[in-house]
N, C-alpha and C positions, 0 to 999 in steps of 0.2 A: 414555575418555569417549564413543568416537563408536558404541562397540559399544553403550552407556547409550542412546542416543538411536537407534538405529537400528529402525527401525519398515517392516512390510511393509505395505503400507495395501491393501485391494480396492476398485479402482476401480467404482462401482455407477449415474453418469452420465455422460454426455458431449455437452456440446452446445457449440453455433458462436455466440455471442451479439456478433458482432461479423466484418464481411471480414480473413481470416488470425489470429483469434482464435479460441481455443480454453477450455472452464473445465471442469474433471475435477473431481467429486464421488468423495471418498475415504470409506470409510470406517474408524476409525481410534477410539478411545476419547481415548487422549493426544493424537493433534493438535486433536481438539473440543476441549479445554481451553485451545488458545491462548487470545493478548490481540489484537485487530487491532491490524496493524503488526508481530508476528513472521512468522515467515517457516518455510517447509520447505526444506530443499535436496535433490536430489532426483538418484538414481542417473538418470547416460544415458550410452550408448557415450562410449567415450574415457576422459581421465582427470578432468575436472574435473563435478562438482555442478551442476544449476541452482538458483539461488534463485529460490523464489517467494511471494509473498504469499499469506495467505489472504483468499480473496474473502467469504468466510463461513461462521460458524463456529456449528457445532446442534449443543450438546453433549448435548442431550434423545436426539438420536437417532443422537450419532457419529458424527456426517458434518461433512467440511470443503470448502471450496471452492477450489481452483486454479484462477486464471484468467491465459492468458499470452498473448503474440501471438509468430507461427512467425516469427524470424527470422534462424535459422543453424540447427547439424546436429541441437543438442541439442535445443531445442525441438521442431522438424520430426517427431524420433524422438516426443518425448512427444506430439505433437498425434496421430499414429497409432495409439497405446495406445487398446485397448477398453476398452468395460463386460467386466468379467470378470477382468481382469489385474491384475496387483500390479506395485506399485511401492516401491522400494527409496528411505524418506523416513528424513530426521534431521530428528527436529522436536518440537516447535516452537522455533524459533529465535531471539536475540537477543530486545533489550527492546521491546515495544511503546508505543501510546500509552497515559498515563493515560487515567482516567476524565476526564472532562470538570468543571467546576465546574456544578451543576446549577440556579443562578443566574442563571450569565453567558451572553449571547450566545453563540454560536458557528457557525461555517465550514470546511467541509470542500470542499477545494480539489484537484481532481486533473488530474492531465494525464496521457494517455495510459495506461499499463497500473497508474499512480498512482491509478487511481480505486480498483479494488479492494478494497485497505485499509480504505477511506474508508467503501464501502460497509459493510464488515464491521464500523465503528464505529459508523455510522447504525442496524445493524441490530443495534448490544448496546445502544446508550446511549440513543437518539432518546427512548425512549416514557419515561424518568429524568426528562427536562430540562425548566423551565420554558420553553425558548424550542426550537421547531422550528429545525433545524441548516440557514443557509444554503448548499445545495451550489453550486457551482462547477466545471465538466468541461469540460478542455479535451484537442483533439483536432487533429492533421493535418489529416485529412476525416474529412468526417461519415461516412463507411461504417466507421470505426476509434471512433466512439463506444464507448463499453462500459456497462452498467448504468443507464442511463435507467428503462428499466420498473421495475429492479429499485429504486430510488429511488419510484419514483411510486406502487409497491406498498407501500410504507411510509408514503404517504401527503405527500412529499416532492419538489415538481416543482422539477428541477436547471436550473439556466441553465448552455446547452450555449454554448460557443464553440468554435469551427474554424477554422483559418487560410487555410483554401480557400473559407470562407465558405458549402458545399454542405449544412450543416445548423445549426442554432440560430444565433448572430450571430457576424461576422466579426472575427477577432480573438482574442486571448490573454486566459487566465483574470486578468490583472494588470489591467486599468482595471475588471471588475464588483469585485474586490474591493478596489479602494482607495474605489469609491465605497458600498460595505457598509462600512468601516472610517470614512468620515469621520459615519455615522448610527449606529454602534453602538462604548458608550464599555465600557471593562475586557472587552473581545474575545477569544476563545479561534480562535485558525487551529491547523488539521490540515491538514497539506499533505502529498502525495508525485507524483514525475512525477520527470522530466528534471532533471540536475544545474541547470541555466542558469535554469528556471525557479522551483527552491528557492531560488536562491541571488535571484531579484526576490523573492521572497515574505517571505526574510528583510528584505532593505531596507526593503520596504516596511513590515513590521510592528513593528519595532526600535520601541521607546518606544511603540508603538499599542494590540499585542495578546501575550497571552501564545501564543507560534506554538510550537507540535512538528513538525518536518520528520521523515518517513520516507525516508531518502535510499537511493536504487536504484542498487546498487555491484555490479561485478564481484569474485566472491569466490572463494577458493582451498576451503580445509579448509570454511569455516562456521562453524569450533567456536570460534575464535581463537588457533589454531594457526601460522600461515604469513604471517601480519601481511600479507597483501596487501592489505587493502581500511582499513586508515590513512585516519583524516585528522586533519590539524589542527583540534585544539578552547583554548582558554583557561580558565583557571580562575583560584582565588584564589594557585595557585605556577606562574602563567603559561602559557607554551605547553606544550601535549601533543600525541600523538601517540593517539586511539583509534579501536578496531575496528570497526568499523561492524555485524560481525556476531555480535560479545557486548555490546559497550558501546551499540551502538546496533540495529539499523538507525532508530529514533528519536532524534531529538537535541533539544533547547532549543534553539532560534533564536539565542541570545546562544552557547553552547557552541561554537558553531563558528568558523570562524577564514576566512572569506569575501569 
């Protein structure tokens, strides 16, 4: 299966669009084809894969987007990768988000390297929908923002919040979007970040909005091989145990067991 998926991609951009953040432009036929919210995993020294989201996805011209922040060997290695080199990718990966309902409201919620995704869903679905997508980006500090512009060029100004309060307002993505939830009724949430703050996003949204979490797991194989990245979800024959990197990296808000 993994020789099936295994893709050499030529890296053709590379830029800093954030402090110790890095987003590598692949080019690649099959990873343009993702859904945002799959994922690449991606050959680095040692023995384990990184996973990574795609930040954006131009199947017009076969290009994808990697975007990640440097913080251990394996990244560090990929953030040093030029324009010119190839990279050893399986992808595209696990299930991403639906389409959106083209109807209803909808919110796209990220924190930290969770924006990403998000982006890459603004920029297939946004121009579909009767209602412009309220974003939501949260960040450490503001020098760790990621894709501002890249929103505002879609014509989309994101309400930034930082916990160091150094750019947009001070504070976590969870009170702007309870108060976007108590003005908008049959709600669609897209969320992905930090396990602690999926896991407010689902609370909050139980019984409000139909929520898809992208949940950002350490993974072994990728393929759903070596069951490391498990979690508890619930169903109609009770508790289970699924992948996160076949069954998910998207999950139903209610699917999980939190």
């Amino acid at each position: 299966m993994e020789d099936e998926q295994r893709l050499r991609c030529l890296i053709v951009a590379r830029t800093l669009p954030a402090q110790g953040h890095v987003e590598l432009i692949v080019e690649s036929q099959e990873l343009s084809r993702a859904i945002p919210g799959q994922f690449a995993h991606i050959l680095t020294p040692g023995m384990l894969r990184r996973p990574i989201s795609f930040s954006r996805i131009d199947p017009g011209h076969g290009l994808s987007g990697l975007l990640f922040q440097v913080v251990g060997s394996g990244t560090k290695w990929l953030a040093e990768r030029s324009i010119g080199e190839v990279l050893d990718v399986l992808g595209p990966l696990g299930h991403g988000f639906p389409a959106p309902d083209p109807r209803k409201p909808w919110a796209l919620v990220g924190g930290g390297v969770g924006v990403p995704p998000l982006y890459a869903a603004a920029e297939k679905w946004a121009q579909t929908q009767a209602h412009t997508p309220e974003v939501i980006i949260g960040a450490r500090r503001g020098v760790w923002v990621v894709m501002e512009n890249d929103f505002q060029d879609l014509g989309i100004e994101p309400r930034i919040m930082t916990d160091d309060g150094s750019k947009g307002e001070p504070g976590n993505v969870l009170h702007p979007l309870s108060l976007w939830l108590d003005t908008h009724v049959q709600a669609q949430v897209y969320a992905c970040g930090p396990t602690p703050m999926l896991q407010a996003v689902r609370r909050m949204t139980l019984g409000r909005a139909t929520t898809y979490l992208a949940l950002e797991q350490r993974m072994g194989c990728g393929i759903g091989a070596c069951l490391a990245c498990v979690v508890p979800t619930v169903g109609d024959c009770g508790m289970y145990y699924q992948r996160v990197c076949t069954e998910g990296p998207v999950f139903r808000a209610e699917e999980l067991m939190w």
